[in-house]
C-alpha positions in Angstrom: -10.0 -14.6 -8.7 -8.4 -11.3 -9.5 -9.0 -8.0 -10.9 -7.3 -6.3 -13.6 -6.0 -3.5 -11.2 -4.1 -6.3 -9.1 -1.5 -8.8 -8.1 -1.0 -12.0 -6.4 0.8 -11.6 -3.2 1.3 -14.7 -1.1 2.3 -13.7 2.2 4.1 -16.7 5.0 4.8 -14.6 8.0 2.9 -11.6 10.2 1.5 -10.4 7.0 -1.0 -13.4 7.0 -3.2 -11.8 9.5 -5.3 -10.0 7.3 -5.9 -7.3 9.7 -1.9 -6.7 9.9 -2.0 -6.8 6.2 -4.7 -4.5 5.1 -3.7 -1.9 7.8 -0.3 -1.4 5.8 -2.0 -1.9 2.6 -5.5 -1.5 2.6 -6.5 -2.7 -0.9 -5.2 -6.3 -0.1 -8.1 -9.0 0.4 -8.1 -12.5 0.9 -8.1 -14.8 -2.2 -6.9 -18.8 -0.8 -4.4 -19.9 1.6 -1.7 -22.4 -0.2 1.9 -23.5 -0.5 5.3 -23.1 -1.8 6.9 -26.7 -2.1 10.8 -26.9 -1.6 11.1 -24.5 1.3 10.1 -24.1 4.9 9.5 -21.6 7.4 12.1 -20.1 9.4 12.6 -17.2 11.9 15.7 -16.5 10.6 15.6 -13.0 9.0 17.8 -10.0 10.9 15.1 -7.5 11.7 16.1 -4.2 12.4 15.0 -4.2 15.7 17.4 -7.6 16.2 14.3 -9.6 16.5 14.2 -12.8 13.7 11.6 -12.4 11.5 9.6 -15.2 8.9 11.7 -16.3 5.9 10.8 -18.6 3.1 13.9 -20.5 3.1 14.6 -22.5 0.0 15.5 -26.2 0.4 14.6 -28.2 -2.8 12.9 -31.0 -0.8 10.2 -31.4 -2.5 8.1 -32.0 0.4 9.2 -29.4 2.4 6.2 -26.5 2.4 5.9 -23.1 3.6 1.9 -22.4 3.6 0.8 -19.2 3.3 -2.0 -16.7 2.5 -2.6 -15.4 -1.0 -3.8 -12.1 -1.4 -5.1 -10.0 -4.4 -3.1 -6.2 -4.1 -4.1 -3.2 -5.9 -0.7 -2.3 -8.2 -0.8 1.0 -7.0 -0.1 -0.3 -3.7 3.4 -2.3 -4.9 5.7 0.3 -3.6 3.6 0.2 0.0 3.8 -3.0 -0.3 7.9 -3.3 -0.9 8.3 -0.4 1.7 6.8 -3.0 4.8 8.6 -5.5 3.2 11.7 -4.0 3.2 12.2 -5.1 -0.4 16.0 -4.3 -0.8 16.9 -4.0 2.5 16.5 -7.3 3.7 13.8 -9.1 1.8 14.0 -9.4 -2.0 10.8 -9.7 -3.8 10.3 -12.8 -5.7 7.6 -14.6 -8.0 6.8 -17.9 -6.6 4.7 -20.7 -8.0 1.7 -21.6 -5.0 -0.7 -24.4 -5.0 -3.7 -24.3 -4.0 -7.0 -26.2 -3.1 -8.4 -25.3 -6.6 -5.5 -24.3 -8.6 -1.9 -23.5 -8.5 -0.3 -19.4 -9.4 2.2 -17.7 -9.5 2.4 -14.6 -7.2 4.9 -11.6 -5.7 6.2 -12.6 -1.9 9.9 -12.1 -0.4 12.7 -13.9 0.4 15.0 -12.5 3.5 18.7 -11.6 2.0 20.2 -10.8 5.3 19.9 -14.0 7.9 21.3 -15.3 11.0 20.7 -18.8 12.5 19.4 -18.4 15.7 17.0 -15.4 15.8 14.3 -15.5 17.9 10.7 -13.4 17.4 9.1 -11.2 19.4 5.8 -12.8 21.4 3.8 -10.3 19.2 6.0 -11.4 16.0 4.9 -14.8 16.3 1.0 -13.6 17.3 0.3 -12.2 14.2 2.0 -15.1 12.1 -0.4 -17.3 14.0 -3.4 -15.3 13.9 -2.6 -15.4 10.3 -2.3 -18.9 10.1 -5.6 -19.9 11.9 -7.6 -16.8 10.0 -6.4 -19.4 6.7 -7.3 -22.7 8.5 -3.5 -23.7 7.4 -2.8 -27.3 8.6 -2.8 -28.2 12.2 0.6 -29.4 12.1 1.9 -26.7 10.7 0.4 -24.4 13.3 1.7 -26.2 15.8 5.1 -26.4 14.4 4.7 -22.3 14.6 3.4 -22.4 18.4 6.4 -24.4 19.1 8.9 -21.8 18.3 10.4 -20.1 20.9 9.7 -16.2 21.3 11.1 -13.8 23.5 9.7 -10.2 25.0 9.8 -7.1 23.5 12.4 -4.3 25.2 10.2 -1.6 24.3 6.9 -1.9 25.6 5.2 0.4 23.2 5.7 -1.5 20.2 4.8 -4.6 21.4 1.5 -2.9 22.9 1.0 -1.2 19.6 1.0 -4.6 17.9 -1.6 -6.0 19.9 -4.0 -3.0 20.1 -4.3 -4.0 16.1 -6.6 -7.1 17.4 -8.6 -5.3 20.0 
């Protein structure tokens, strides 16, 4: 399932478009999609650019699920892989246990440390975390629950058309 030379990463939010993924840290590759039980998906984490962002919130339901992408990551690219994350400055990276269709593992992802209720994505936020989701064939449901969250423009135009050259 994995090398010697890498980690599991299980990624919930934009990072499970592969193609997003792989163009901030091009060793990562596609391993299984899965889930974290006990948490769910929110938009709640404070972006810099005021924008909310995907957080695995914790809830201890044990039916609650955040599904996700796992990915194997070449060690050398950890401190690539903190810097998009924005581990300590915002996200903190955590080990989490994640089931899958074959087996259940542990694996690096990150929980957001600075949150507000409320937040709302960007339109090309919530693209790549659904592009993500249907590259991994995640449940219907849980892709509609996505599509259903409200998303707002982007003030600067640039970024938002920089995002969505990344599919063209």
């Amino acid at each position: 399932m994995f090398t010697t030379d890498e980690f599991a990463y299980f990624a919930y939010g934009s990072n499970m478009s592969a193609r997003r993924l792989v163009a901030r840290v091009p060793s990562a590759r596609v391993v299984a999609s899965g889930f974290v039980s006990g948490c769910r998906l929110a938009f709640d984490k404070i972006s810099n650019d005021g924008s909310g962002k995907c957080d695995c919130e914790s809830t201890g339901v044990a039916g609650d699920r955040v599904y996700g992408v796992i990915f194997g990551v070449a060690f050398r690219d950890r401190v690539v892989l903190d810097r998009f994350e924005g581990a300590g400055a915002g996200y903190e990276p955590k080990t989490v246990h994640v089931e899958t269709n074959v087996c259940g593992l542990d694996a690096l992802t990150y929980f957001a440390t600075k949150k507000r209720f409320g937040l709302t994505p960007y339109h090309w936020y919530k693209r790549h975390v659904l592009i993500g989701a249907r590259e991994a064939g995640l449940p219907a449901d849980y892709i509609r629950a996505i599509e259903a969250v409200a998303s707002v423009d982007d003030s600067q135009q640039s970024r938002a058309e920089k995002e969505a050259r990344l599919y063209d």
